[in-house]
Legacy VTK file of the C-alpha trace (Angstrom):
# vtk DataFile Version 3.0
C-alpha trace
ASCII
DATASET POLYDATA
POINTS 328 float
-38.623 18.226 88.179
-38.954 20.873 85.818
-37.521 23.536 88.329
-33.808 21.640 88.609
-33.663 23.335 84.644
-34.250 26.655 85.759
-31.285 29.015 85.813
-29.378 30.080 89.071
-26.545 32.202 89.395
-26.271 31.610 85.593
-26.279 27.996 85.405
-28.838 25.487 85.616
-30.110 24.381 89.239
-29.244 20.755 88.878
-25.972 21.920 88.359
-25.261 23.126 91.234
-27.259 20.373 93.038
-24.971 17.885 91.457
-21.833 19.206 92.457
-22.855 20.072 96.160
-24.437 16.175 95.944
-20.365 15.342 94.993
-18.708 17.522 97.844
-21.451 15.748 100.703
-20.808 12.511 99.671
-17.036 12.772 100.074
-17.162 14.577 103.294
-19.133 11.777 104.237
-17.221 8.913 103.436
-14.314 11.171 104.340
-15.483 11.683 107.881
-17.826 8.541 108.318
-15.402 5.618 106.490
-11.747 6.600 106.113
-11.833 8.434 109.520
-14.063 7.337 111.238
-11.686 6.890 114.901
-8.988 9.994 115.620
-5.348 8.878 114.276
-2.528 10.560 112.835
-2.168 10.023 108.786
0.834 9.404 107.339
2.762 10.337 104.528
2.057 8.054 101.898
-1.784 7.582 102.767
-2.012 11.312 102.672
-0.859 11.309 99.118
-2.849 8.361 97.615
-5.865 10.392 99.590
-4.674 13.540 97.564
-4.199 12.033 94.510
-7.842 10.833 94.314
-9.347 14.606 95.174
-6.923 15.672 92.558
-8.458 12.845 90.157
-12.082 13.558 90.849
-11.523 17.444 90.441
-9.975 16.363 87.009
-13.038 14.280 85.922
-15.327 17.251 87.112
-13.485 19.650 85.392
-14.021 16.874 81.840
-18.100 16.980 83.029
-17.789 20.855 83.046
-15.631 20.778 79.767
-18.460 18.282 78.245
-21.592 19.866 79.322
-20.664 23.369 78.935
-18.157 23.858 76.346
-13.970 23.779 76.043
-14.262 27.700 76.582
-15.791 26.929 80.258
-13.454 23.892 80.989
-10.279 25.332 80.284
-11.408 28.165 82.457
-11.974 25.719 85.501
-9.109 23.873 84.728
-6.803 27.145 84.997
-8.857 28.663 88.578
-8.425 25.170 90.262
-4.321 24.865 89.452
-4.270 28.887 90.962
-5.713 27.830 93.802
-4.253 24.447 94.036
-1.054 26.567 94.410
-2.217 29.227 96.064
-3.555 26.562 99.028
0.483 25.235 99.733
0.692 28.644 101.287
-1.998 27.201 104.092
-0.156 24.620 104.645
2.921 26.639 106.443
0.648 28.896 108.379
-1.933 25.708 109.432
1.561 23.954 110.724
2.463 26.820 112.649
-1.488 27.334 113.988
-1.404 24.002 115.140
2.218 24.032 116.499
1.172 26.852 118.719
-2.001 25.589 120.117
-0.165 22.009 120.315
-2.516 19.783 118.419
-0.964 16.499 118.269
-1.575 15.052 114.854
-4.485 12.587 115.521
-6.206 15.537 115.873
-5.620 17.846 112.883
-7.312 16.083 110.050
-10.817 16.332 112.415
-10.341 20.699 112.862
-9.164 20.909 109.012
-12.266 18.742 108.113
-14.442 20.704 110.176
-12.677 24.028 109.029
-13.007 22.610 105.325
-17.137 22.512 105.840
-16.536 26.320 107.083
-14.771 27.427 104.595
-16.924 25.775 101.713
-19.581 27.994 103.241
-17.326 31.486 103.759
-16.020 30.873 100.266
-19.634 30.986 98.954
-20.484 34.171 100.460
-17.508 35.748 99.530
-17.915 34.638 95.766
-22.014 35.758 95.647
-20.418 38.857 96.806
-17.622 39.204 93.980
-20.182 38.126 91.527
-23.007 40.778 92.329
-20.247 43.779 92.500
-18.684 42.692 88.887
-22.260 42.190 87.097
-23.329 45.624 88.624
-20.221 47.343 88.119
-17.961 45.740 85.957
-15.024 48.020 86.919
-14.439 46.462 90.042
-12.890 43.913 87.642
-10.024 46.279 87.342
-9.999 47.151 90.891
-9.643 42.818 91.159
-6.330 42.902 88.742
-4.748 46.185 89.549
-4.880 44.373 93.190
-3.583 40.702 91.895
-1.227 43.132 90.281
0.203 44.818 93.365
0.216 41.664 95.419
2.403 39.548 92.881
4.954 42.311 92.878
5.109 42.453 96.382
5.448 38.816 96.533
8.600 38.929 94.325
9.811 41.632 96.154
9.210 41.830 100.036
10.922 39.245 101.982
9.159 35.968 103.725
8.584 36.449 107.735
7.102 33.655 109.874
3.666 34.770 111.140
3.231 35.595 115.001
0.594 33.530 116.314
0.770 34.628 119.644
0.078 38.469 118.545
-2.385 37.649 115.883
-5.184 39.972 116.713
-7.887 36.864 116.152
-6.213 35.235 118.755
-5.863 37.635 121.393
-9.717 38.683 120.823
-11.137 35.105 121.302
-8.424 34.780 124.428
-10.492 37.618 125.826
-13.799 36.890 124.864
-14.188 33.288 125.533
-13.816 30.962 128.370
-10.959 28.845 126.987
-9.602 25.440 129.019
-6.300 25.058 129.430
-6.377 21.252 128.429
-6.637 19.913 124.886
-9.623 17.059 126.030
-9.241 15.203 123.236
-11.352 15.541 120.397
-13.754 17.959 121.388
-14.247 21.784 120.381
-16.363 22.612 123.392
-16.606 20.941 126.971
-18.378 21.811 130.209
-15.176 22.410 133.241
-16.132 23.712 136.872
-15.714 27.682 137.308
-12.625 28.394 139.643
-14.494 31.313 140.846
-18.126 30.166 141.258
-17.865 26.447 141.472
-20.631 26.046 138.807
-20.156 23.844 135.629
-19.705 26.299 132.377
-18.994 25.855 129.322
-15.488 26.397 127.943
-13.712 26.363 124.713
-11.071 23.646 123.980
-7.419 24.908 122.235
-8.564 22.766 119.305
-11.620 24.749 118.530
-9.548 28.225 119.047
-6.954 26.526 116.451
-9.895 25.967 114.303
-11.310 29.314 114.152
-8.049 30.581 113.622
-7.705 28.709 110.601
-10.625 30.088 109.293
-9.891 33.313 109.851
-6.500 32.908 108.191
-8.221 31.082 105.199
-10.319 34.412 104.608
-7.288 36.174 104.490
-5.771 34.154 101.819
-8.886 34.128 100.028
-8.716 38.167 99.488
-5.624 37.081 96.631
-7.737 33.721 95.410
-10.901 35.042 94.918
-10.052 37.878 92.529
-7.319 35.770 90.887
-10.494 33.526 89.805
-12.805 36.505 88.903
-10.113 37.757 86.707
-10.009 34.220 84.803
-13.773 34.168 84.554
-16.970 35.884 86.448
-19.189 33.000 85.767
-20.236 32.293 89.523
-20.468 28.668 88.680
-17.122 27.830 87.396
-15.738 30.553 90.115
-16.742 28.830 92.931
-16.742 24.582 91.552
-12.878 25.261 90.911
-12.218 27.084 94.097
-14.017 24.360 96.283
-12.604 21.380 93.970
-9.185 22.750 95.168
-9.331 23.074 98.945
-11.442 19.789 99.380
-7.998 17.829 99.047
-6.455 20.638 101.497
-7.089 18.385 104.652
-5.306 15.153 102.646
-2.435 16.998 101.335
-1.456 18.952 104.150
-0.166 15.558 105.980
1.995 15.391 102.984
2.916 18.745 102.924
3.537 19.839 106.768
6.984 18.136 106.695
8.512 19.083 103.704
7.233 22.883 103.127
10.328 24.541 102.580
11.162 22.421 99.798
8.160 24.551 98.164
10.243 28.156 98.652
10.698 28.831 94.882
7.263 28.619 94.291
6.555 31.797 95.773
8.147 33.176 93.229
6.143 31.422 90.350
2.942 32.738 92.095
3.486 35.534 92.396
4.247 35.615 88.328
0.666 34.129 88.110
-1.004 36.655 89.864
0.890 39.674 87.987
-0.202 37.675 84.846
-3.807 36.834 85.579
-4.211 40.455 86.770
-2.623 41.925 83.669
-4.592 40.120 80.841
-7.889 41.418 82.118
-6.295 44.889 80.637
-4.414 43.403 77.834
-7.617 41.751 76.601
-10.221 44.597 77.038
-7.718 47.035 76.227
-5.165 45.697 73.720
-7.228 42.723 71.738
-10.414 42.772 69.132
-11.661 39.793 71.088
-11.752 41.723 74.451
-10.373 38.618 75.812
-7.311 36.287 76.160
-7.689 32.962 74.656
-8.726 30.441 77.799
-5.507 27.945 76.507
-3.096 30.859 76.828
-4.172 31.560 80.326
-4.490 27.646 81.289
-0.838 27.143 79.806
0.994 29.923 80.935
-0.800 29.195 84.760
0.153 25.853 84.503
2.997 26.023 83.342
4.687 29.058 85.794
3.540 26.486 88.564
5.198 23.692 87.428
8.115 25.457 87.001
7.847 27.067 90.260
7.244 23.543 91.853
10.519 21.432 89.933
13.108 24.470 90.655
12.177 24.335 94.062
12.456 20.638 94.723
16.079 21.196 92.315
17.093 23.922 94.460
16.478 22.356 97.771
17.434 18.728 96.552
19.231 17.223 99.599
17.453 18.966 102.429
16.214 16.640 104.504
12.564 16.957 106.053
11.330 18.755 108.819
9.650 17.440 111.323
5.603 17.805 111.013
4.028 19.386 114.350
LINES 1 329
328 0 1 2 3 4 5 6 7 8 9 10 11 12 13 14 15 16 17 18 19 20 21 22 23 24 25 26 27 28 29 30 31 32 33 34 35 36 37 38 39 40 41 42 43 44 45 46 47 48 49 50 51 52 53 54 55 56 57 58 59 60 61 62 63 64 65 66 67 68 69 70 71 72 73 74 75 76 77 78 79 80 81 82 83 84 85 86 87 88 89 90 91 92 93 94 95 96 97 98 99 100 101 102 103 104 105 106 107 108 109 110 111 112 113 114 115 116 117 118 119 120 121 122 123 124 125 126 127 128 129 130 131 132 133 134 135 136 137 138 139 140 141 142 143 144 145 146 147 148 149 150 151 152 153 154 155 156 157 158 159 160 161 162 163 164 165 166 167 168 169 170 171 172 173 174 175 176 177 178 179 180 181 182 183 184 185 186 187 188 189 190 191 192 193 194 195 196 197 198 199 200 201 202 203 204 205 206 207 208 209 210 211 212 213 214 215 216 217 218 219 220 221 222 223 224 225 226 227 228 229 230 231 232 233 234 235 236 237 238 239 240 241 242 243 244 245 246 247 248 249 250 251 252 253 254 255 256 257 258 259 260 261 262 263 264 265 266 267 268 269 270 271 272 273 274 275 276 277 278 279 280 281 282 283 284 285 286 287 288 289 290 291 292 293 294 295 296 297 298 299 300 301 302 303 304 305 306 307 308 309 310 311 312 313 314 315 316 317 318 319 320 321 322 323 324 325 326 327
């Protein structure tokens, strides 16, 4: 067992082992116990399911802290609240996905399960990517935070606008590409219909599966801000990718929670986008303007957390009184 100890990515093999052994076994009692028969989830189970994925992130983020120092923690700690916050975001454009493809709810937690396992996968590739262009050139660093840089200013400054589903380029391609049916049939991604034309059985794509690649292909899109915004907390692969994964596992839970009361989250567009100008600015305050070379891990996990949980009370102050919309 010798070779669990050797080092991968910069971290010991059975590390990584350990934590994909963690994200398997709750998709599989996820998938296999609490859901095992389509229904919709509501409110209140969706946030007792949240707040456990929030509690074991917390308790892997104490392993991490234990078994690889405070310096490594506090790091974690700070990339899973970013992308904690960043994920609310999903949660309006998954609502509107499955609005226009007309998922009814007993549906949605399978496709965000499903686009969860994708996405766990996409998210790798994208990180092994980030990793190998900062260790080989460590000035893409600066290319990350100049970006984070440009993005928070144009959150704070260019106004919201619903997304057009209809016109998004992903789904106009697959509408082209693939035989689609026009019925929902259930649960399933992919059944077998009779050809109008030929009369011959074919197989054909079900609107669920078309909302579920959509999903993912909107989830790579939001990944282009979270991904740097991680690198330029840390570039250890390890910590980069546990936080980032430890953060959308409770997606598929919290959206439930989420889809019918998203625009009492407006304000905290405005704290992200804070967040983002600040995590891209301190990787040139610390190589350029500190002896260290670095900011201090608690600054950056305080000032994170702490713009987010502002951004998070003034909105539910702001839009006390609203009442709740419905979820599609």
């Amino acid at each position: 067992m010798d070779f669990l100890f050797l080092d991968w990515l910069g971290t010991p093999l059975w590390f990584w082992v350990a934590f994909v052994a963690i994200v398997l076994t709750l998709t599989a009692f996820d998938l296999g116990v609490l859901h095992k028969e389509d229904r919709a989830m509501g409110v209140r189970e969706s946030l007792v399911l949240s707040v456990f994925y929030i509690g074991i992130a917390m308790l892997f983020g104490l392993w991490v802290w234990y078994a690889r120092g405070a310096d490594l923690g506090m790091k974690y700690y700070t990339g899973f609240f970013i992308e904690k916050a960043l994920s609310i975001d999903n949660v309006f454009v998954i609502s509107l996905i499955f609005s226009f493809f007309a998922i009814p709810r007993e549906y949605q937690y399978r496709a965000l399960l499903w686009g969860i396992l994708a996405v766990i996968v996409l998210r790798g590739l994208m990180i092994a990517a980030g990793a190998a262009l900062v260790e080989q050139f460590y000035w893409t660093l600066y290319l990350f935070a100049a970006f984070l840089i440009v993005t928070g200013l144009r959150m704070l400054w260019v106004s919201d606008h619903d997304p057009d589903i209809g016109n998004n380029r992903a789904v106009q391609w697959l509408s082209r590409h693939m035989r689609v049916s026009r019925e929902l049939h259930g649960r399933h991604f992919l059944v077998k219909e009779q050809d109008a034309r030929t009369g011959k059985m074919v197989l054909a794509a079900t609107p669920l599966l078309l909302a579920l690649i959509v999903i993912n292909v909107a989830d790579l899109i939001f990944a282009v801000d979270s991904v740097p915004a991680i690198f330029a907390i840390t570039t250890d692969t390890f910590i980069v990718y546990t936080s980032n994964i430890m953060a959308i596992l409770g997606l598929r839970a919290l959206y439930f929670a989420l889809a019918a009361m998203i625009h009492r989250f407006h304000y905290l567009k405005y704290a992200l986008a804070l967040v983002l100008v600040f995590i891209g600015s301190k990787i040139f305050i610390g190589d350029f303007l500190t002896e260290s070379g670095k900011v201090p891990p608690v600054i950056s996990l305080g000032v994170t957390f702490a713009l987010i949980l502002g951004g998070v009370v003034w909105s539910l102050w702001k839009t006390r009184g609203e009442a709740a919309h419905p979820a599609p």
